[in-house]
ZADO-1210 file (C-alpha; in nm, 4 decimals, padded with zeros to 6 digits):
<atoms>
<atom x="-09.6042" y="06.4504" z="-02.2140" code="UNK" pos="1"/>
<atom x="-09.3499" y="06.2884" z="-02.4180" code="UNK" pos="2"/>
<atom x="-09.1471" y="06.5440" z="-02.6381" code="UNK" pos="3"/>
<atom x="-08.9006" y="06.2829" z="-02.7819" code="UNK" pos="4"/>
<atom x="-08.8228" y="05.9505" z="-02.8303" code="UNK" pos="5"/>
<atom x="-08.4991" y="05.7858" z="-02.9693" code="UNK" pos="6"/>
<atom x="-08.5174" y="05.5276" z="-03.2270" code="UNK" pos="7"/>
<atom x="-08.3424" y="05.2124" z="-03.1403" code="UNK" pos="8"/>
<atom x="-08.5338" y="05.0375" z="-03.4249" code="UNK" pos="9"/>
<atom x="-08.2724" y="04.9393" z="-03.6041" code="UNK" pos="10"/>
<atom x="-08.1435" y="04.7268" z="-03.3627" code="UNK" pos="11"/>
<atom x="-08.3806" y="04.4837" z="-03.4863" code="UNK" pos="12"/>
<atom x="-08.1693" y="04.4337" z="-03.8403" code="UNK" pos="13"/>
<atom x="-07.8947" y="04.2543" z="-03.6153" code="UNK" pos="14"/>
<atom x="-08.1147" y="04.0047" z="-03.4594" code="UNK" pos="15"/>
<atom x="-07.9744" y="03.7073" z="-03.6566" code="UNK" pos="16"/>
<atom x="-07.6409" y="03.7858" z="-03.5206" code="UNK" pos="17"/>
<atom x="-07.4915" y="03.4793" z="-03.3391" code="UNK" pos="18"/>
<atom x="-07.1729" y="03.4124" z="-03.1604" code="UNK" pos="19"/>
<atom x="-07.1435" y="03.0080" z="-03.1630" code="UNK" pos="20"/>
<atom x="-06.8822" y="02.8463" z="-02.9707" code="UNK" pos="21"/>
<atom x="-06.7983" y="02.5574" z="-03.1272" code="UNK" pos="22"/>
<atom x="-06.4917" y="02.4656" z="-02.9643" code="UNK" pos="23"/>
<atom x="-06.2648" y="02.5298" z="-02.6562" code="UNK" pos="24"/>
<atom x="-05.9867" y="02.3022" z="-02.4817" code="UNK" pos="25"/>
<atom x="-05.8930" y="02.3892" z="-02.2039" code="UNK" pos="26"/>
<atom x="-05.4435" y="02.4286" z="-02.1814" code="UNK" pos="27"/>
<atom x="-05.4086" y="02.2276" z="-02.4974" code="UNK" pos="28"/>
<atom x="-05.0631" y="02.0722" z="-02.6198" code="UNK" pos="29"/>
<atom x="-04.9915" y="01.8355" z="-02.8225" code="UNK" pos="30"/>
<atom x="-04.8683" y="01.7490" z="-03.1760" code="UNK" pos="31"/>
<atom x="-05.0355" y="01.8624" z="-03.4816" code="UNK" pos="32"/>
<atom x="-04.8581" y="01.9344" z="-03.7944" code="UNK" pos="33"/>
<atom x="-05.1535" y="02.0066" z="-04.1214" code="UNK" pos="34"/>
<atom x="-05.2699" y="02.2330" z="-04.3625" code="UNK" pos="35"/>
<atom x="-05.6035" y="02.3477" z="-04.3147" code="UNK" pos="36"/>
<atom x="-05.9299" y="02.5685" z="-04.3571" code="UNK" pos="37"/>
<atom x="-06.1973" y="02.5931" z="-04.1506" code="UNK" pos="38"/>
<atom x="-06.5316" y="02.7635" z="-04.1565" code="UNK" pos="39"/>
<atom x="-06.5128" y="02.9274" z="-03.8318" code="UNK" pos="40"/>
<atom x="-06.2408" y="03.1232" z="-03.6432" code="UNK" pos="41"/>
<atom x="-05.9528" y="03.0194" z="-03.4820" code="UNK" pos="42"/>
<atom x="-05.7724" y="03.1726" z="-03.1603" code="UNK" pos="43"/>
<atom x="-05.5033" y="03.0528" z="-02.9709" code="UNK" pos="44"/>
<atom x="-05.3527" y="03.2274" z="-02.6207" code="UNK" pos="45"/>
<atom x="-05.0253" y="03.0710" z="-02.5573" code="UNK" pos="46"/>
<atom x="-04.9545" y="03.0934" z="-02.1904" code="UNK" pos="47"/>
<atom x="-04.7093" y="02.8344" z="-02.2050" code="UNK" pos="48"/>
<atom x="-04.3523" y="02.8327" z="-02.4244" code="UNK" pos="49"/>
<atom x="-03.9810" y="02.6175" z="-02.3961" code="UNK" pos="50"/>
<atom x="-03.8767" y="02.8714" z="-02.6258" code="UNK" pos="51"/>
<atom x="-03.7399" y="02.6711" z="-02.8891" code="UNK" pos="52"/>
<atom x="-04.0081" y="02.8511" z="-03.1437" code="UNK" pos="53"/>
<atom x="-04.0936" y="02.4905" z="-03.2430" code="UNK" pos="54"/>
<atom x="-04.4751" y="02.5858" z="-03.3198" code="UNK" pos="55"/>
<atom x="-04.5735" y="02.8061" z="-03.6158" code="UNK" pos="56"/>
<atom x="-04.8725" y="02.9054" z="-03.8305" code="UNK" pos="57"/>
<atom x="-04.8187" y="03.0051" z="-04.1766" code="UNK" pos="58"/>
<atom x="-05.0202" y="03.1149" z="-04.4572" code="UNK" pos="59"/>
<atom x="-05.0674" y="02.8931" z="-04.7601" code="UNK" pos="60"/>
<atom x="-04.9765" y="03.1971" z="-04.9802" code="UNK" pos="61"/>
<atom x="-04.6457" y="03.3261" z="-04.7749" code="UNK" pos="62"/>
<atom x="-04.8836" y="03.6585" z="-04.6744" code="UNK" pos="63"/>
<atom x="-04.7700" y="03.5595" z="-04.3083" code="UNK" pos="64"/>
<atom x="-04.5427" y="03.3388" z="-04.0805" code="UNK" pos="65"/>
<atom x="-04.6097" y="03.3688" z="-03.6813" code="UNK" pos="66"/>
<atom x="-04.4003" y="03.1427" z="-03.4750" code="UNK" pos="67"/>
<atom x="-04.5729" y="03.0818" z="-03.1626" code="UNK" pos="68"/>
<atom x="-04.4677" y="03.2970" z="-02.8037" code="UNK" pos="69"/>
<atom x="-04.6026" y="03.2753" z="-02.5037" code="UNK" pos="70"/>
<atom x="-04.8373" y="03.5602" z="-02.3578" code="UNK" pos="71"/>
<atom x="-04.9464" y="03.6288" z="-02.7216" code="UNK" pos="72"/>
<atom x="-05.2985" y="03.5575" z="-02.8970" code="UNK" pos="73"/>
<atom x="-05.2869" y="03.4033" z="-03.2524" code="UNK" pos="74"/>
<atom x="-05.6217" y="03.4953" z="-03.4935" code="UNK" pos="75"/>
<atom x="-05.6946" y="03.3430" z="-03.8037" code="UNK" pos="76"/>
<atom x="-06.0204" y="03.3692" z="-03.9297" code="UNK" pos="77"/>
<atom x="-06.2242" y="03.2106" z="-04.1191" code="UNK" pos="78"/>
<atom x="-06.1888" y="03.0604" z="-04.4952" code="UNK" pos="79"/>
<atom x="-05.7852" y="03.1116" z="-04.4298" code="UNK" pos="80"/>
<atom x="-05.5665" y="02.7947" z="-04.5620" code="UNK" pos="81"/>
<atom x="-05.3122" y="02.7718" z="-04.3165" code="UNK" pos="82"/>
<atom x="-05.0300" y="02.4973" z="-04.1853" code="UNK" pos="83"/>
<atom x="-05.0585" y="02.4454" z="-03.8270" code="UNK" pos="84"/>
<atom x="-04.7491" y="02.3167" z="-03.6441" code="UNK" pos="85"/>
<atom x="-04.7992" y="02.2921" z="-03.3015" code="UNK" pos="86"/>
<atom x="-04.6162" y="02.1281" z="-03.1122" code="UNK" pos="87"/>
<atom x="-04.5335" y="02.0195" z="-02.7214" code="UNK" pos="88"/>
<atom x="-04.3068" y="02.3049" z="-02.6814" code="UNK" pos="89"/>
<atom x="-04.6448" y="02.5357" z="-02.5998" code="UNK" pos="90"/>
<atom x="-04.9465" y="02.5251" z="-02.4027" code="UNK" pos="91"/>
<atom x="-05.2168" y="02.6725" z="-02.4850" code="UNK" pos="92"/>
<atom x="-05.5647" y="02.7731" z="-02.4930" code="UNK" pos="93"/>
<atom x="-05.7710" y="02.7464" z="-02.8224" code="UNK" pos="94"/>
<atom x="-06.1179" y="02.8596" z="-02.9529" code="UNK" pos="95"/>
<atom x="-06.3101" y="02.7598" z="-03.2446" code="UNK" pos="96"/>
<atom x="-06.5785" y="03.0204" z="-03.2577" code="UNK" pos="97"/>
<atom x="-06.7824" y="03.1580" z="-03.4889" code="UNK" pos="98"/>
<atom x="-06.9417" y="03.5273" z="-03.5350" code="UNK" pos="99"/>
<atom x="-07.2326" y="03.4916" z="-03.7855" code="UNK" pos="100"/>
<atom x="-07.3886" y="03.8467" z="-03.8964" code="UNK" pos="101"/>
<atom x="-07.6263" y="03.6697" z="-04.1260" code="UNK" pos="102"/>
<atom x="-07.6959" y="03.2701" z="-04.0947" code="UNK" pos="103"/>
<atom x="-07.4140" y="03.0922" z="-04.2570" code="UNK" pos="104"/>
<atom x="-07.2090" y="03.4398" z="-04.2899" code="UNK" pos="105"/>
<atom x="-06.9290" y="03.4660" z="-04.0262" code="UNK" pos="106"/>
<atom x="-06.7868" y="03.8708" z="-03.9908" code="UNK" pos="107"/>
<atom x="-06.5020" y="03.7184" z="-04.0463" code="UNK" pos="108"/>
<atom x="-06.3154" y="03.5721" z="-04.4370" code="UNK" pos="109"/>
<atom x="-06.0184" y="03.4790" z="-04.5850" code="UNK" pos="110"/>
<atom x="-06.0223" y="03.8592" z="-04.6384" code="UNK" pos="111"/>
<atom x="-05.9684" y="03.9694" z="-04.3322" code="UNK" pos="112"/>
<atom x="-05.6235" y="03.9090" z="-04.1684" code="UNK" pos="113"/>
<atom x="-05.4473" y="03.6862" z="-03.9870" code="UNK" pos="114"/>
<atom x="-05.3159" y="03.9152" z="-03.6585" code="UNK" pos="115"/>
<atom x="-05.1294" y="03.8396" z="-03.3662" code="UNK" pos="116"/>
<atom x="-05.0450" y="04.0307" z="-03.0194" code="UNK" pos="117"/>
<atom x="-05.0220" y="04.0737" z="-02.6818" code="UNK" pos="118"/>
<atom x="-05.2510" y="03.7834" z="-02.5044" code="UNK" pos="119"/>
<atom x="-05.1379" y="03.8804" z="-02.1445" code="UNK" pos="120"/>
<atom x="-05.4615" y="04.0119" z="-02.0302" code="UNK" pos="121"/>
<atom x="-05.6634" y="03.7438" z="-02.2331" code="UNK" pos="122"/>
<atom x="-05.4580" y="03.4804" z="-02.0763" code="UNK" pos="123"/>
<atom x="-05.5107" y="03.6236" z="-01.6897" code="UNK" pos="124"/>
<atom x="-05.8915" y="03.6112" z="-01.7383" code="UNK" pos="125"/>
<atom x="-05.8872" y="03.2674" z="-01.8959" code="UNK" pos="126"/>
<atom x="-05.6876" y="03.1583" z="-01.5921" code="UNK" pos="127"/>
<atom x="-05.8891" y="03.3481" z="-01.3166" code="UNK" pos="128"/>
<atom x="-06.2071" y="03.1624" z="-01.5154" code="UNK" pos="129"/>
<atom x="-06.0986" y="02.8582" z="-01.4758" code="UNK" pos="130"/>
<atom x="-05.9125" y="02.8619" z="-01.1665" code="UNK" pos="131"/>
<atom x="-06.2276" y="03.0380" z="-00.9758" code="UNK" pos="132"/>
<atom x="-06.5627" y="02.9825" z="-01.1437" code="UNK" pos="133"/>
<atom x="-06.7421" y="02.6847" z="-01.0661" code="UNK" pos="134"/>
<atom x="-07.0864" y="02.7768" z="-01.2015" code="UNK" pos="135"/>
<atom x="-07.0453" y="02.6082" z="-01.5097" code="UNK" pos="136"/>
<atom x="-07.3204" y="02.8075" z="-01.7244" code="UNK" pos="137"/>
<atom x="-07.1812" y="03.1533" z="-01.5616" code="UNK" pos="138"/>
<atom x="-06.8350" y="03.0554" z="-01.6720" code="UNK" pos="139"/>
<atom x="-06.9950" y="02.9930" z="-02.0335" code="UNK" pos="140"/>
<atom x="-07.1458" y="03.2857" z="-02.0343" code="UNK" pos="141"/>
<atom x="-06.7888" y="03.4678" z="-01.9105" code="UNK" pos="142"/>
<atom x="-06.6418" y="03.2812" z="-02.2146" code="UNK" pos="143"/>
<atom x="-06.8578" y="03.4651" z="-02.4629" code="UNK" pos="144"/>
<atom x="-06.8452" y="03.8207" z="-02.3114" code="UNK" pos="145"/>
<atom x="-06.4593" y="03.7508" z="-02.3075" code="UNK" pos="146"/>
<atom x="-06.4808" y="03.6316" z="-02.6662" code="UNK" pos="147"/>
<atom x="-06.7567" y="03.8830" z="-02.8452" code="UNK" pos="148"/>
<atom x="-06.4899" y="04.1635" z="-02.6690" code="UNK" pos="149"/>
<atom x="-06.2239" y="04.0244" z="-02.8593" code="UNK" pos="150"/>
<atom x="-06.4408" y="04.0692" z="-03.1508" code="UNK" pos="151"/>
<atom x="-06.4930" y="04.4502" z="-03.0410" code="UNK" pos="152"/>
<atom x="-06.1319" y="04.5133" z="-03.0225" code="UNK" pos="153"/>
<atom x="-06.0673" y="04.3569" z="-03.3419" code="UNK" pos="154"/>
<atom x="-06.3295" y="04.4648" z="-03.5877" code="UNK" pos="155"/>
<atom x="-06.2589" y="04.3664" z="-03.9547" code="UNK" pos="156"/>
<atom x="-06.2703" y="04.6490" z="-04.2063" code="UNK" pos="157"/>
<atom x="-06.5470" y="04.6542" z="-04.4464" code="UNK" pos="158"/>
<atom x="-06.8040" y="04.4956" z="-04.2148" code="UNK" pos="159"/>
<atom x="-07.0409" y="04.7801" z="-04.2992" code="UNK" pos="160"/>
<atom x="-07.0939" y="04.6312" z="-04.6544" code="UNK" pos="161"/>
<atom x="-07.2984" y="04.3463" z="-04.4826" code="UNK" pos="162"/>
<atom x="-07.5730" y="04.6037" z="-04.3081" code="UNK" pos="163"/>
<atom x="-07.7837" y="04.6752" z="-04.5981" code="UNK" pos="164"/>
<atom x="-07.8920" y="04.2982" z="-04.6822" code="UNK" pos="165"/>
<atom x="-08.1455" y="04.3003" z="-04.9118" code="UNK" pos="166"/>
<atom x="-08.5135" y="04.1446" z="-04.7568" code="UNK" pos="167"/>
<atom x="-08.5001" y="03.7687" z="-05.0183" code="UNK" pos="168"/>
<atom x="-08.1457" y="03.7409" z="-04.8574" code="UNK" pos="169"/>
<atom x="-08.2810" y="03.7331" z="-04.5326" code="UNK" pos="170"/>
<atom x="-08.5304" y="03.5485" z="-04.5601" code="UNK" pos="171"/>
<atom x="-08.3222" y="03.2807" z="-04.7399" code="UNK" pos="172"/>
<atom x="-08.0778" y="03.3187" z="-04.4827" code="UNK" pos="173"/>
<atom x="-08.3255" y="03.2459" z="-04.2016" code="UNK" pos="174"/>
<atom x="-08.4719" y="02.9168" z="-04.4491" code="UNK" pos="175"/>
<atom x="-08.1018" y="02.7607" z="-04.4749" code="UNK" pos="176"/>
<atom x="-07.9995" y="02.7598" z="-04.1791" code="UNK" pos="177"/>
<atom x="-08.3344" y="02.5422" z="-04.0758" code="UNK" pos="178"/>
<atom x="-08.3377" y="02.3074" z="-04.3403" code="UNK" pos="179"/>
<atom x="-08.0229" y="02.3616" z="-04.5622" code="UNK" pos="180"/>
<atom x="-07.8919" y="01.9896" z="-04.6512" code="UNK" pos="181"/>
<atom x="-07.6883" y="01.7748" z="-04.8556" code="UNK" pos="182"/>
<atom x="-07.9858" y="01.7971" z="-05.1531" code="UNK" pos="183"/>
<atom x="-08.0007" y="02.1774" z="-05.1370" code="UNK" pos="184"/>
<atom x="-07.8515" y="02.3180" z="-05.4891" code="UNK" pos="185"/>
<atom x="-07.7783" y="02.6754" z="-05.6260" code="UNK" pos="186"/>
<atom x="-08.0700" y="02.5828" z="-05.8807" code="UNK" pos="187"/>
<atom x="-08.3091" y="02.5144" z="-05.6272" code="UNK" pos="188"/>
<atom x="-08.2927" y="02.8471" z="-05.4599" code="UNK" pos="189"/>
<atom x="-08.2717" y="03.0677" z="-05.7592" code="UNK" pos="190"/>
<atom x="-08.6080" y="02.8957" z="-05.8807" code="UNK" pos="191"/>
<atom x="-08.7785" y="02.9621" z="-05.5102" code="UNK" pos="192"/>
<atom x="-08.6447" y="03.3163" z="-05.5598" code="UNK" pos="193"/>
<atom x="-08.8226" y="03.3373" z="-05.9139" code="UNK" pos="194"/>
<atom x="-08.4696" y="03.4045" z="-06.1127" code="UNK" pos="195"/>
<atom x="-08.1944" y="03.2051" z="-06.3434" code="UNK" pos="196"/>
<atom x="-07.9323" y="03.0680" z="-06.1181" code="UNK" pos="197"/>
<atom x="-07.6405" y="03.3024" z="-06.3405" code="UNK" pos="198"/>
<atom x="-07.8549" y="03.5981" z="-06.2050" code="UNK" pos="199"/>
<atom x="-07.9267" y="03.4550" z="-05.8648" code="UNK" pos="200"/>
<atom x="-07.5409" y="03.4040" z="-05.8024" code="UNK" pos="201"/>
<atom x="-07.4549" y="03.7426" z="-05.9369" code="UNK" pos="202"/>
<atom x="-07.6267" y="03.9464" z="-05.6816" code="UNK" pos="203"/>
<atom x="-07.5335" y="03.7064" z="-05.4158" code="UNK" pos="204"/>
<atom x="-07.1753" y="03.7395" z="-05.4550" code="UNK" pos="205"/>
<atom x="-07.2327" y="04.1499" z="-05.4935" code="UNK" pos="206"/>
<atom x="-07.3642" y="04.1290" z="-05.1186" code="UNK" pos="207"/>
<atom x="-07.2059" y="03.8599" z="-04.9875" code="UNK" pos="208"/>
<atom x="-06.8335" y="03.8197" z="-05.1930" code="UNK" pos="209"/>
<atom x="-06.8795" y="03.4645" z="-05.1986" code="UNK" pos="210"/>
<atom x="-07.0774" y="03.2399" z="-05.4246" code="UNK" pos="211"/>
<atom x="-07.4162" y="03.0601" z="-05.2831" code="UNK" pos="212"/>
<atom x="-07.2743" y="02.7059" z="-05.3207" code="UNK" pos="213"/>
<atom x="-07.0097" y="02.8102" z="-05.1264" code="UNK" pos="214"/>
<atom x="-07.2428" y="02.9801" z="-04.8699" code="UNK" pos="215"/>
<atom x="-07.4498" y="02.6988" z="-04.8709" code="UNK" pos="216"/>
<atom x="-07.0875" y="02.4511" z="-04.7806" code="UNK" pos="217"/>
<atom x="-07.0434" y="02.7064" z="-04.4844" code="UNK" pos="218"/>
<atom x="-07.4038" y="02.5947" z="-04.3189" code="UNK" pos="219"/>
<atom x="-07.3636" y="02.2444" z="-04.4218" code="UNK" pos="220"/>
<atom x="-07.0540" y="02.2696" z="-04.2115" code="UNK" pos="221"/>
<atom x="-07.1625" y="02.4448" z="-03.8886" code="UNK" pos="222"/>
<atom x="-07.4188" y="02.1962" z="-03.8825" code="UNK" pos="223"/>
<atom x="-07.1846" y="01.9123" z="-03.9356" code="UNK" pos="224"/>
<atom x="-06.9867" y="02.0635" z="-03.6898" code="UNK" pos="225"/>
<atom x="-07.2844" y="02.0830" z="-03.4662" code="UNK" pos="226"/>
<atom x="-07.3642" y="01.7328" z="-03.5254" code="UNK" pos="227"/>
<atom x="-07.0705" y="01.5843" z="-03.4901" code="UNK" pos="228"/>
<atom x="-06.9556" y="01.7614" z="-03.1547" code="UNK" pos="229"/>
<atom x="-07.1951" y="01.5377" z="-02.9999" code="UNK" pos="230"/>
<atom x="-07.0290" y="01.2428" z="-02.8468" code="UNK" pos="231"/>
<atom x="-07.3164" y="00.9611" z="-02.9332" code="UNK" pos="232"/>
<atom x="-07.3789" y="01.0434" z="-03.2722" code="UNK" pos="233"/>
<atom x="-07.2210" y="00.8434" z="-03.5259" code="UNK" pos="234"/>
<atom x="-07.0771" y="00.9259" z="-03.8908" code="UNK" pos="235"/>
<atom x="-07.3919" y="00.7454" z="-04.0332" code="UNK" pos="236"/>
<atom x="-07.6137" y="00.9330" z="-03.8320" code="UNK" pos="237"/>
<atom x="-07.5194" y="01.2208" z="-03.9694" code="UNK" pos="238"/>
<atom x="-07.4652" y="01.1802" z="-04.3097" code="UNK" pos="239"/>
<atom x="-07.8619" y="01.0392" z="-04.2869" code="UNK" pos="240"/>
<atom x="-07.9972" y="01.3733" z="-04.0901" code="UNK" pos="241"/>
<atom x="-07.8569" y="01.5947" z="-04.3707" code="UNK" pos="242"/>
<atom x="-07.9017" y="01.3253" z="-04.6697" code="UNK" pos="243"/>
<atom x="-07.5728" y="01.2597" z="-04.7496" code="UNK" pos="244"/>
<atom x="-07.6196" y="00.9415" z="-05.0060" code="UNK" pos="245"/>
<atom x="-07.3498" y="00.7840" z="-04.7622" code="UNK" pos="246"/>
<atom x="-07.1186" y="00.8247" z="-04.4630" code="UNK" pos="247"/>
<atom x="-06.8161" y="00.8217" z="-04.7716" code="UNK" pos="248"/>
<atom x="-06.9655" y="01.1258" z="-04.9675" code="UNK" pos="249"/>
<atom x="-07.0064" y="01.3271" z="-04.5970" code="UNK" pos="250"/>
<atom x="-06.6573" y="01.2380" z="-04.4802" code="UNK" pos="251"/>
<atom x="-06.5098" y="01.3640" z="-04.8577" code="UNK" pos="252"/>
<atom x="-06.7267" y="01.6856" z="-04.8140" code="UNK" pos="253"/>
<atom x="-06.5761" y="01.7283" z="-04.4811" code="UNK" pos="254"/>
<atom x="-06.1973" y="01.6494" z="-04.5791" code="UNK" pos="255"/>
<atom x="-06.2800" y="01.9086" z="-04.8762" code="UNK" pos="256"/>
<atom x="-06.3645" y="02.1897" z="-04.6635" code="UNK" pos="257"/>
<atom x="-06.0930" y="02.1477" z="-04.4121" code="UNK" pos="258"/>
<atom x="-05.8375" y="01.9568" z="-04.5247" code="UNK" pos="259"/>
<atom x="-05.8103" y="01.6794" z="-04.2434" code="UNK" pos="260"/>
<atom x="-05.9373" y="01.3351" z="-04.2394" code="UNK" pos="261"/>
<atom x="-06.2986" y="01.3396" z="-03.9699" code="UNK" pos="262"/>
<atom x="-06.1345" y="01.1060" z="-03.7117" code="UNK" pos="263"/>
<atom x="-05.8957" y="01.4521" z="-03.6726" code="UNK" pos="264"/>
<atom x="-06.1760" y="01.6372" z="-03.7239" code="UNK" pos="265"/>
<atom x="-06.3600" y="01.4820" z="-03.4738" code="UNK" pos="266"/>
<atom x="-06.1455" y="01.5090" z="-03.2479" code="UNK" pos="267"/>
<atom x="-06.0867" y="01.8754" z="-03.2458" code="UNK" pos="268"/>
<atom x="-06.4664" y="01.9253" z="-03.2139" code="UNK" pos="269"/>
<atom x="-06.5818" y="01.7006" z="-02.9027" code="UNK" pos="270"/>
<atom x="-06.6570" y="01.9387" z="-02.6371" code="UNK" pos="271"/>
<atom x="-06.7033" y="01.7218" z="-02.2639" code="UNK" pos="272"/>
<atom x="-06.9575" y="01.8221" z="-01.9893" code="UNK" pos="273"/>
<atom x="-06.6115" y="01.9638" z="-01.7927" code="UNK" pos="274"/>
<atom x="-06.4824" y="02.1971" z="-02.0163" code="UNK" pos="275"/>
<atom x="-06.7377" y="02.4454" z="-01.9253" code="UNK" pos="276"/>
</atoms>
């Protein structure tokens, strides 16, 4: 006879969680000198440094300066405007990941901070990864586990306000991220959801701190990302599988939401069969 039985039920709320890797080269250096903001995170493990202290990352308001040092880790999630300088003087591995809790809603904002600190132990398994696995899908997987840890051991305060998502939101959540496009508007939600758009964006920024249209940017975004990380499609492509009315208006949406032209864009996001 059974006497008692846990409940693990809740687990289920958390089943839209995602961890998407969107990005990772492999002991990256070059130059790069921009301001930008990106809808996923950023981290950087710099194994490599001349020591001039060349390379920096600073905030757009002054809230932080971190010049770059080898054997430390560089975070900056995302929504931050930042100015990357990096330059030849480091080598280093970067991520662009993101940590959705919610379709379209990364863990991380522009309210959480930027942090730095010791990378040594990052850096060694990053190494002993690449060095030693050959199994490319294990080595993906080792990525993650290395990644979603980071994410453990860096949990952004506040993250509790996201666990009690009302039902509608969830749903909606689950309906943008399958068919969210370029013809999707704040007034065409609000009227599925039965209310005024002024109400409609009022609750949504209660729960969410951001406003819909700006939610809505952050899908249109990954799956831009998504899109674009593949190395046949083409700019017109794209802009016709989310119905952009032309590759011009898709490339200004892009350079509005991160701040660099899409050839640079593009070029951050192409992943090849050999980096994993």
């Amino acid at each position: 006879m059974i006497h008692h039985v846990e409940d693990n039920s809740f687990l289920k709320k958390f089943d839209f969680s995602n961890t998407t890797v969107l990005h990772i080269l492999r002991k990256e250096q070059l130059s790069f000198h921009r301001i930008c903001s990106f809808s996923y995170n950023i981290l950087v493990l710099v194994f490599q440094s001349d020591g001039s202290g060349t390379s920096y990352m600073k905030g757009k308001s002054q809230d932080f300066y971190f010049t770059l040092e080898e054997g430390h880790f560089y975070f900056i999630p995302a929504g931050h405007t930042v100015e990357y300088n990096l330059q030849p003087d480091i080598c280093y591995y970067t991520f662009h990941v993101g940590f959705e809790i919610y379709p379209g809603l990364d863990l991380y904002s522009p309210r959480t901070p930027c942090i730095t600190g010791d990378g040594t132990a990052l850096i060694r398994e990053m190494d002993q990864l690449w060095a030693l696995e050959k199994d490319h899908l294990h080595r993906a997987c080792a990525i993650r586990a290395l990644l979603l840890q980071f994410f453990l051991d860096h949990w952004p305060e506040g993250a509790e306000e996201y666990w009690n998502i009302p039902e509608e939101f969830q749903t909606l959540g689950a309906l943008l991220q399958q068919e969210c496009d370029a013809t999707w508007t704040v007034a065409r939600i609000a009227d599925q959801l039965g209310v005024s758009p002024d109400v409609f964006t009022r609750k949504f920024r209660t729960y969410f701190g951001i406003t819909p249209k700006k939610y809505m940017e952050n899908i249109l975004m990954r799956k831009i990302s998504s899109a674009l990380s593949r190395k046949k499609s083409t700019l017109r492509a794209v802009a016709n599988e989310l119905h952009f009315s032309s590759e011009f208006y898709l490339s200004r949406f892009i350079r509005k939401n991160t701040g660099i032209p899409v050839p640079q864009f593009r070029k951050q996001l192409l992943l090849y069969p050999g980096n994993w």
